[in-house]
N, C-alpha and C positions, 0 to 999 in steps of 0.2 A: 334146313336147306337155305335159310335166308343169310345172304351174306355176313359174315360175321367181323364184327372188326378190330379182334384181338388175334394175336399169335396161337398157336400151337406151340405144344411144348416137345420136348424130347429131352432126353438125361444125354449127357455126356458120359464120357469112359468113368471118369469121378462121380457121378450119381447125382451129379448138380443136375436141376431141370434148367432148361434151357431154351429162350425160343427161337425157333428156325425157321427158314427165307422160304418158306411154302406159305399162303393164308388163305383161306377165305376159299370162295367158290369155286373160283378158278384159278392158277399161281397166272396172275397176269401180267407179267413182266420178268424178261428177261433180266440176268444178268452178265454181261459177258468178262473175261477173265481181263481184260485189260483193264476195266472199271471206268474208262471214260465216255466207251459206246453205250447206250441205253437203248432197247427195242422194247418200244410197249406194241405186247399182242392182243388183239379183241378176245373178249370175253366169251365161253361157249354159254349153250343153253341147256341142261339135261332135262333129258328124258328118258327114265327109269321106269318101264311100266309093266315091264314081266319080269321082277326079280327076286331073288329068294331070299332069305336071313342063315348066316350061316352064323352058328356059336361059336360064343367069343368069352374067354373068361381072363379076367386079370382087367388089367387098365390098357387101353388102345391109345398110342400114343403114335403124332404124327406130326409135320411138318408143317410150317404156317400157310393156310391155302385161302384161296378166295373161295367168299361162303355167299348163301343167300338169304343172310338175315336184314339187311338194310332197306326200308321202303321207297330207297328213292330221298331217301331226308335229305332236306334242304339247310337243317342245325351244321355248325361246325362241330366238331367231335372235341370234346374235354380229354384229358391227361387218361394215359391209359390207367396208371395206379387209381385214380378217380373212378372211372368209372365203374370198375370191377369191384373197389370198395361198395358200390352205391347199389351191384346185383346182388340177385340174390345168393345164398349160399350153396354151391355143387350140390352137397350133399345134403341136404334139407329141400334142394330141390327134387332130387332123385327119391327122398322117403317118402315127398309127399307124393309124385305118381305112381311109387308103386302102392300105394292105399287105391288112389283112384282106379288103378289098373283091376286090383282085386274086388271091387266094389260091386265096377261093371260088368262082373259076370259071376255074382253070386245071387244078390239078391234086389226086388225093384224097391226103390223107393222116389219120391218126391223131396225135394227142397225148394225153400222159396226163400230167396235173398232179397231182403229189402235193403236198399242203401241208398238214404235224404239225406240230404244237407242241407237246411235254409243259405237261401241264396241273400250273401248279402246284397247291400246296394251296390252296384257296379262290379257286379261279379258276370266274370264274361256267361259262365254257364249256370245253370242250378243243375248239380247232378243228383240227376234220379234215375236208377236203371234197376226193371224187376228182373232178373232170372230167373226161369223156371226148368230144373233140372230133372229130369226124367231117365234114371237108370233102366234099364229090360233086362227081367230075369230071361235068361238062355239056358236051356238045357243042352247038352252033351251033343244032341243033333243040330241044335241050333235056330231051336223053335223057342216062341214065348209062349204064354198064359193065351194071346188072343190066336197062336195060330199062323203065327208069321215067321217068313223061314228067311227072315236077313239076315245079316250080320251083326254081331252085336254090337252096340254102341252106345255109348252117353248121346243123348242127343237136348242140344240146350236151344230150349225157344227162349231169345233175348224180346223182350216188346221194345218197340221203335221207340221209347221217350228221347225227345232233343236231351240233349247234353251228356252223352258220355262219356266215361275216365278217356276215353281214347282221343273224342272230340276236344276235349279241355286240355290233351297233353298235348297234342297240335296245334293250337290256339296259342298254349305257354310256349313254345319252342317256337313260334312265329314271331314275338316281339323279341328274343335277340338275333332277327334277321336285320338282312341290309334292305333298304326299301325296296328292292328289285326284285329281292328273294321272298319278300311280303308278299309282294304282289304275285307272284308266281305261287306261294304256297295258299293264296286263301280261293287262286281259282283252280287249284288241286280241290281244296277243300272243298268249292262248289260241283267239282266234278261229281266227287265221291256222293255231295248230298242229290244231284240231278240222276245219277244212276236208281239210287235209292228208290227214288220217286216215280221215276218210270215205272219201277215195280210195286209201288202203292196203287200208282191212276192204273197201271193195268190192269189190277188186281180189282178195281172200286168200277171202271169202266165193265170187266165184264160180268160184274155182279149187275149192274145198271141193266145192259144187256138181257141178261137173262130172266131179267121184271120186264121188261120192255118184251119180249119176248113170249112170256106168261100172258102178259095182258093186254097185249095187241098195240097197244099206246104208251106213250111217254116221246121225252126227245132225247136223242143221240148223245153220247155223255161226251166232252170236248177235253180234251187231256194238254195240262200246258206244266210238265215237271219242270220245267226251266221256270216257270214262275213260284211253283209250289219250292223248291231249293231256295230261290231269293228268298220269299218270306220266311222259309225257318233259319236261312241265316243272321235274318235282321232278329229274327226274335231271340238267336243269341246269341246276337252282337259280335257273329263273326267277320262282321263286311269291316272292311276300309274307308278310312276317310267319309265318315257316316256325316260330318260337317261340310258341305257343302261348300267349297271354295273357288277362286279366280286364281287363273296359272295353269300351269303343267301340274302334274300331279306327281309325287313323289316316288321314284322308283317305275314310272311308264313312261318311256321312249319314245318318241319318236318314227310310225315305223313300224309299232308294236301291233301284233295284228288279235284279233277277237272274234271267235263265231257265234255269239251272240248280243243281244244287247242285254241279256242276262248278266254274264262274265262284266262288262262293262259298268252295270249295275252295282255289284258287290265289290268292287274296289275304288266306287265313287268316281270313275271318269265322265260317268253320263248316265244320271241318276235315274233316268223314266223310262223304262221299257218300250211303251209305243211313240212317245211326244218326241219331235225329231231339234227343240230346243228345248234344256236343260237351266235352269234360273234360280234365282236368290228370290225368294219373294218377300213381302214386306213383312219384317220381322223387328220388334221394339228390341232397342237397345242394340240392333246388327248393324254394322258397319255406318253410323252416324251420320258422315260425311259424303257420303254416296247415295246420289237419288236410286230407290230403289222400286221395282225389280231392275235387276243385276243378270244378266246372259254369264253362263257360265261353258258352255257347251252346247254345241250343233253338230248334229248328224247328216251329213249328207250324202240320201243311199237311191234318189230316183224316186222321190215316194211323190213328189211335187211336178205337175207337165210345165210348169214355170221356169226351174232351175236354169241357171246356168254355170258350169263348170271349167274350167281353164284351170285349174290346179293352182295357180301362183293366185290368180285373181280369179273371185267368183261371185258369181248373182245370185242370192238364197231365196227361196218365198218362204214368208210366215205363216205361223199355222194358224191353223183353224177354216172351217169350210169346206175342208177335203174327204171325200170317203176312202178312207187310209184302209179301211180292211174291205173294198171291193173292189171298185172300178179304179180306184186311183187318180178322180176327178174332180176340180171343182165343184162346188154343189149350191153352195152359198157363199156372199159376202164374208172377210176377214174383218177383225173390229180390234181394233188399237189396244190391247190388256195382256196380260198375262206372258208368254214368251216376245209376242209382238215388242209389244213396250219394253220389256226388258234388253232387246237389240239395239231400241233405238237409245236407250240409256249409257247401254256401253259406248254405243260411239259417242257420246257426251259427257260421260266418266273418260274418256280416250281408255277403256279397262279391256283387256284381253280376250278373244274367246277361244275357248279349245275348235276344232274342225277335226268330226271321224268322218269316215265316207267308206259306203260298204258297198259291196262289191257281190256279185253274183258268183255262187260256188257251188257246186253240186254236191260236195262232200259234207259241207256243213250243213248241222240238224236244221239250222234256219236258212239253207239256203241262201247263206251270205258269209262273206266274212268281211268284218270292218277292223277299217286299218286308224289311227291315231297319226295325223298327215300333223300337229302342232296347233301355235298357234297367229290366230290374226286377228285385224284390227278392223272394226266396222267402220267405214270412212263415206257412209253415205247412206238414204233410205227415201223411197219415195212409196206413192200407193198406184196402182192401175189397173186396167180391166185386163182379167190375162186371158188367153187360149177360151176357156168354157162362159167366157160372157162377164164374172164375177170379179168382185174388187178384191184386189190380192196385193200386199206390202210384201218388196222390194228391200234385201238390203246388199249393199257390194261389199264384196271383204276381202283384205290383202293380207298374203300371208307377212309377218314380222322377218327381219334379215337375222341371219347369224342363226340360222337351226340347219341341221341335219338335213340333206336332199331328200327332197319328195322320194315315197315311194307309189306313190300312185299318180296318175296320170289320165285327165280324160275323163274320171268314174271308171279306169281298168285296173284290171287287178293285176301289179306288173312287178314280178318278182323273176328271182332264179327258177327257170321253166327246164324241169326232168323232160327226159328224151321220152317221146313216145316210142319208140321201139329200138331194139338194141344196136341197131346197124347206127344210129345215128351218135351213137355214143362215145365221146372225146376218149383217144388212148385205152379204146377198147384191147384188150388182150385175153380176153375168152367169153367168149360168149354164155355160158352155163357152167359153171364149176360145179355144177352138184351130178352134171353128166345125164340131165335130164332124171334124175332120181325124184326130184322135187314136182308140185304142182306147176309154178311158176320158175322160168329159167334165172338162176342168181348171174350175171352178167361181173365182169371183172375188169376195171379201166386203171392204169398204171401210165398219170401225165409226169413222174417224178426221176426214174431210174432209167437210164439212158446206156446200151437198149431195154425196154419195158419186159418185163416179166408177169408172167401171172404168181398168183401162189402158189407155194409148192411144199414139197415134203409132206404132205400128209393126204389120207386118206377119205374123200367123202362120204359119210354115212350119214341115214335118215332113219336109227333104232339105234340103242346103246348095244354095245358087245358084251356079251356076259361070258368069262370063262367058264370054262366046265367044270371047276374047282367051287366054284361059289353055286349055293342051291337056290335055288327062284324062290319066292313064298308062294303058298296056297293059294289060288285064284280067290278072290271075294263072290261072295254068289251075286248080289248088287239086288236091284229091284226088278218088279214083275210087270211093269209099264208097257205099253203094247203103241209100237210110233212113236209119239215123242212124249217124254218125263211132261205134264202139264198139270198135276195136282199135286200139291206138295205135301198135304197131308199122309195122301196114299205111297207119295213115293218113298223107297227105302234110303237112296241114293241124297234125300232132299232131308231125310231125317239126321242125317249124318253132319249134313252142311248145319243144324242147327235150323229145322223145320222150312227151311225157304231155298229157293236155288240161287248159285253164286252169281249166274249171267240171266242181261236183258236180253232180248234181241234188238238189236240196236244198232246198225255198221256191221253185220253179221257175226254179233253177240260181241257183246264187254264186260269184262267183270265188275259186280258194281265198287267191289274194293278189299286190299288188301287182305291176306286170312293168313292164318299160322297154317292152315292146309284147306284146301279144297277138295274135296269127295265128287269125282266126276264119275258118270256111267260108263261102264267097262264090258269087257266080252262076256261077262256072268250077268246082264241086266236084259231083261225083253225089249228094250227101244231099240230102236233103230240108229242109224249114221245120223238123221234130221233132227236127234234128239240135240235141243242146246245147251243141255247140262254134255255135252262132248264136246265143247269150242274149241280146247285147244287141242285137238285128237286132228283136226280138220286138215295141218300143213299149214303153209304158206299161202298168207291171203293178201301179201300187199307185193310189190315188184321190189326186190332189195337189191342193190348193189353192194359191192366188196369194190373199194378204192386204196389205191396207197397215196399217205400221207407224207409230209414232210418231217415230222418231227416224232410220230407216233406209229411209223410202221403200218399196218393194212388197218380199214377202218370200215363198216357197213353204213350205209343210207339207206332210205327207201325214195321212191322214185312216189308212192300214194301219200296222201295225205291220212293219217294213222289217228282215231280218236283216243280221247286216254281210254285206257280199259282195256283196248281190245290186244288178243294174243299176237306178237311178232315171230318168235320163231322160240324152240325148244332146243337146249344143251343137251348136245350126245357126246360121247365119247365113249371109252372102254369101264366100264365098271370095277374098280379095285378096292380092295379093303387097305384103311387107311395104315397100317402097319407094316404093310411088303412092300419092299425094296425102297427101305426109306432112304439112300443116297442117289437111288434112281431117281427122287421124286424132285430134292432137291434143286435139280436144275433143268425141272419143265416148269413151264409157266403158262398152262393150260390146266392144272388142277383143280378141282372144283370140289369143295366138300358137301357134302349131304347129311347136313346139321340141320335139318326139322326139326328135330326133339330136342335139341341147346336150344334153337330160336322160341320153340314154346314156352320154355320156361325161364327166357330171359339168361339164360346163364353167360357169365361173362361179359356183361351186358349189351346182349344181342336185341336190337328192337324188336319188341312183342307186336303184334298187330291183333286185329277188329278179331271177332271171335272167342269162345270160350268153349269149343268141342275137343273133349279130349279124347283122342281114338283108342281104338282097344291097343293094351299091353299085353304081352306072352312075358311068361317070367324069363325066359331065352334073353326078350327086351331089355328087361328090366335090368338083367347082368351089364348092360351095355350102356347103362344111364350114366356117360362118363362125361368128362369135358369134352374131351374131343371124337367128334361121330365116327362111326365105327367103317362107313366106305364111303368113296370119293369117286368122280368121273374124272377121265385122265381123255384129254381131248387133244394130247401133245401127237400123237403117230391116226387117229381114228376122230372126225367132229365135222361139225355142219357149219352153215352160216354164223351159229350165235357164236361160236369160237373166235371171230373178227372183232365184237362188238369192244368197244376200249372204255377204258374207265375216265370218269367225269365227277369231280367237286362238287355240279350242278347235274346230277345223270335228269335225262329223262324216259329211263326205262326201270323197271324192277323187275326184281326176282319172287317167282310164287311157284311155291309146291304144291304137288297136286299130284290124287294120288287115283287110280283106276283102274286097275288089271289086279292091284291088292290092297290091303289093308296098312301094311309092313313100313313105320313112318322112318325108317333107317333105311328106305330105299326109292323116296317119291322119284317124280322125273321132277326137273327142273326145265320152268316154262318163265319166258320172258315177255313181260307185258308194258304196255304206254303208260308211262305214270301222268302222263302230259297229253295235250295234244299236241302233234308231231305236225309239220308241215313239209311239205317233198322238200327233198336236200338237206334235210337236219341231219348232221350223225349220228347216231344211235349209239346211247353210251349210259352205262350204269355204274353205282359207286362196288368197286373192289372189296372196299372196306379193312381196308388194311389199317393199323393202328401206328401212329409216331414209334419211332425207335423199337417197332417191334420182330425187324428181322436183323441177325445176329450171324453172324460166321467167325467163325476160328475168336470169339469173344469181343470183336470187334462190331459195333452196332453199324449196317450198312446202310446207306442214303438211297432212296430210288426219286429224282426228279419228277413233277407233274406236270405234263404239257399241254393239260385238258383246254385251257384255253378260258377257261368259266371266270366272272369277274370274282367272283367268290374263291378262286383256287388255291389250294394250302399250298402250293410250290413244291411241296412234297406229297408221295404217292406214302410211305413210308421211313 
């Protein structure tokens, strides 16, 4: 299911194979016969959750479609002949899952994989990862040995050790970023490791709890994931700029905004999570020439009743003496050392200092986000009694000329502000395109085309269409959980994910990170709608809009602020099998393939993701283990919101499969998630994944311009 970013093949009249202008997930662009016009269409989202496997023998061949094997990567893509040398082989992929397939439903066994590496010196990771493989015999009804009437499955408990092949292959595809793209990929990286660890402290919190509980006493267990992510980043060295420097920092803007001082932490903007200055301290043999400490960074978030702020020129107070985690008062005397000194050094170094300043937000876990306003120059310091009685140092600071305009003002948080309600809305031209189908109304504004139009020609749907031709699969039975999935052992549904569940609740659940599938609770499970192994079952939980662009045709936004993780909206369209009416297919550009089982196995070199659950195969399956998946969503006449989304060099959305009403990985739905954190008015845009020179007509290799806009962008789409 996960975008894939080679062609599909097809034979011509001559029995050459040949690849054609369909790819990936969705065909996402237009071509029109003149060859000068280009319309890029948004990308749909499937969602596949009552469908059947209909038998297929021979080889499925189909047209090059947009796929959802891509996570969001931030790498530039190598030569397609490269890469596909570099996957694995079709067919040695396909013998090895039908062993696996046969495996899981004969007989149980145990394996345990051990794989060390001595970590050398300056090696980013040491990778250690135990897997622990647990087959279930099933019998014919679809019981085990203990009694239990799931479904069958491999189910793999991975143990948490830092460093693996996945963490390290992210790490390696980081340093040949641009530094902009660094910096955007290693607070991906922290995202995925702060998800992780919400689900540790929660898990350590309610063990704590339930002694506390037992025995009348103990104290409250205090959960900080955003700290416990920092330190196992440092411990493998996946932060940024771990050397402590004077200047801007490489690859961070201006402007650039942060919801924690976590995020800020690990890419070395401002190195201390609570201390609101950041410094050079005195260190033998570091910068010689400069009396040290060294001011390298100031936070300025309201934490001090001293401040003074004017945005261009500002009055800072120094730390110390304040009760930062209660009252937010003086308490005692400040005393000339440590950040103090280090302020009053820069201004007599005349050496730079960074200025964040954060800002009150009710969306962010910390209840702030801080912006990166540049830098300035310390041009003065004195000491005086402030507000609570106590001696508090003074310093005034100007911002430096020739940088990018403020984007903060005042201590406000002062950016592009989405409409509170739809009426207010510039070049509105429908109010609800989904016709009220949806939770939340998808509103449509058109300031481009004169007179303004809304979308048209197709049909909104909120389920995929299934013909009556194709047979649904067998319901999964799921698990016996009673209200919501909350033990993972017990749960069946939690066994399938590889013994843990995929989502926190956190922003009303986020996945903590990419999978080759996700095993969600379905209508064959005892929980309830509350259960949060259902997050993306939920609809629409942020306020989106459908705008039209100038260059790229209709585009979606959301009007919420979106954390990574959490679900945006689900690809529908008409469910087809990838071989009928392949010259129909040709010139929609809504196609979507439903390549799970390519993306699991890398084939064609589709990026693998987190996870090692391989679901049950029917030997039906098994016939179908071809390069190209065996059915597609066709979002061209029938598709929802995701249908708008456009493709981006830099997406910051992915594609995840996920599968709930069955088992059947040749027919998940397709669900589109935040690979990023999203702030209102971002476009929502993920990568296509289409390949160089990989769409071909009449033998002639065709060009599709990119107008994503990303500083990163190939200028071609394909």
């Amino acid at each position: 299911m996960p975008s894939s970013r080679y062609p599909s093949r097809v034979r011509n009249e001559g029995g050459a194979v040949q690849p054609v202008e369909k790819r990936g997930r969705k065909q996402v662009v237009k071509l029109e016969e003149s060859g000068s016009d280009v319309e890029e269409d948004m990308k749909p989202d499937v969602a596949l959750d009552d469908v059947e496997v209909i038998k297929h023998s021979g080889t499925v061949r189909r047209p090059s479609l947009r796929s959802s094997t891509r996570i969001a990567t931030l790498a530039s893509r190598q030569s397609l002949k490269q890469e596909v040398s570099e996957s694995p082989s079709p067919q040695r992929v396909r013998k090895r899952v039908k062993i696996a397939a046969k495996v899981s439903v004969k007989e149980k066994k145990v394996k345990v994989n051990e794989k060390s590496s001595k970590q050398a010196k300056g090696d980013v990771v040491a990778d250690k990862l135990k897997v622990v493989t647990t087959i279930v015999k099933v019998d014919s009804e679809g019981e085990d040995k203990n009694g239990r009437t799931d479904d069958p499955v491999e189910v793999v408990e991975k143990v948490n050790i830092p460093g693996t092949d996945k963490l390290a292959q992210l790490l390696a595809e980081r340093t040949s970023l641009s530094d902009a793209l660094q910096v955007k990929a290693t607070i991906r990286i922290f995202n995925f490791m702060y998800l992780e660890a919400i689900q540790e402290e929660d898990k350590r919190a309610s063990e704590l709890l339930m002694k506390i509980g037992e025995s009348g006493t103990g104290k409250r267990p205090s959960k900080r994931p955003d700290l416990k992510a920092v330190s196992k980043m440092i411990e493998l060295k996946a932060t940024l700029n771990s050397e402590k420097q004077v200047g801007a920092i490489p690859g961070v803007s201006v402007g650039q905004q942060f919801l924690s001082r976590a995020e800020m932490v690990i890419i070395g903007l401002h190195s201390h999570w609570l201390n609101g200055i950041d410094y050079i301290g005195v260190a033998k043999g570091r910068m010689p020439d400069v009396e040290l400490p060294i001011a390298v960074s100031i936070v300025m978030s309201g934490g001090y009743e001293d401040d003074v702020d004017n945005s261009e020129d500002m009055v800072y107070t120094g730390q110390g003496g304040n009760d930062l985690l209660s009252t937010r008062r003086q308490i005692k005397d400040q005393k000339m050392e440590k950040g103090n000194l280090a302020l009053k050094n820069s201004m007599k170094c005349r050496l730079p200092v960074r200025v964040i300043r954060g800002h009150a937000d009710k969306m962010s876990y910390t209840g702030k986000v801080y912006t990166y306003d540049g830098l300035y120059e310390v041009y003065g310091h004195w000491a005086e009694k402030g507000i609570s009685g106590f001696t508090v140092f003074k310093y005034k600071l100007r911002r430096l000329p020739g940088q990018p305009v403020l984007t903060s003002k005042q201590v406000h948080f002062a950016r592009g502000k989405a409409p509170d309600n739809v009426s207010e809305l510039r070049g509105l031209v429908c109010k609800d395109i989904s016709n009220g189908q949806e939770r939340i109304p998808v509103p449509a504004s058109n300031t481009v085309d004169d007179p303004p139009v809304p979308p048209t020609d197709y049909t909104y749907i909120t389920k995929t269409v299934v013909p009556d031709d194709i047979a649904r699969p067998p319901p999964s039975k799921g698990c016996s959980c009673r209200g919501a999935c909350t033990e993972e052992k017990d749960c069946a549904c939690a066994r399938k994910n590889g013994m843990s569940f995929p989502y926190v609740f956190n922003h009303g659940g986020r996945l903590v990170k990419p999978m080759d599938v996700v095993f969600e609770c379905g209508p064959g499970c005892g929980c309830g709608p509350e259960c949060l192994n259902r997050t993306s079952q939920v609809g629409l939980q942020y306020r989106l809009e459908v705008y039209k662009t100038v260059s790229k045709g209709w585009a979606c936004r959301s009007w919420d602020f979106i954390p990574a993780g959490a679900p945006i909206c689900e690809y529908f369209g008409t469910l087809r099998r990838n071989d009928e009416n392949l010259e129909s297919m040709l010139d929609n550009s809504y196609i979507f393939e439903l390549d799970l089982l390519q993306t699991m196995q890398g084939m064609e070199g589709r990026q693998k993701r987190f996870g090692d659950v391989m679901p049950e195969l029917s030997d039906e399956d098994d016939l179908m283990m071809q390069d190209a998946p065996a059915y597609v969503l066709d979002a061209g006449k029938n598709g929802s919101v995701s249908r708008f989304l456009n493709h981006s060099c830099e997406p910051n959305v992915f594609i995840q499969c996920v599968l709930s009403h069955h088992n059947d990985v040749t027919m998940p739905r397709i669900v589109m998630f935040a690979a990023d954190n999203i702030h209102p008015l971002e476009e929502l845009c993920y990568d296509y994944g289409y390949a160089m020179d990989s769409v071909v007509r009449d033998g002639t290799v065709v060009e599709m311009a990119c107008h994503c806009g990303a500083a990163s962008c190939r200028k071609r789409m394909y």
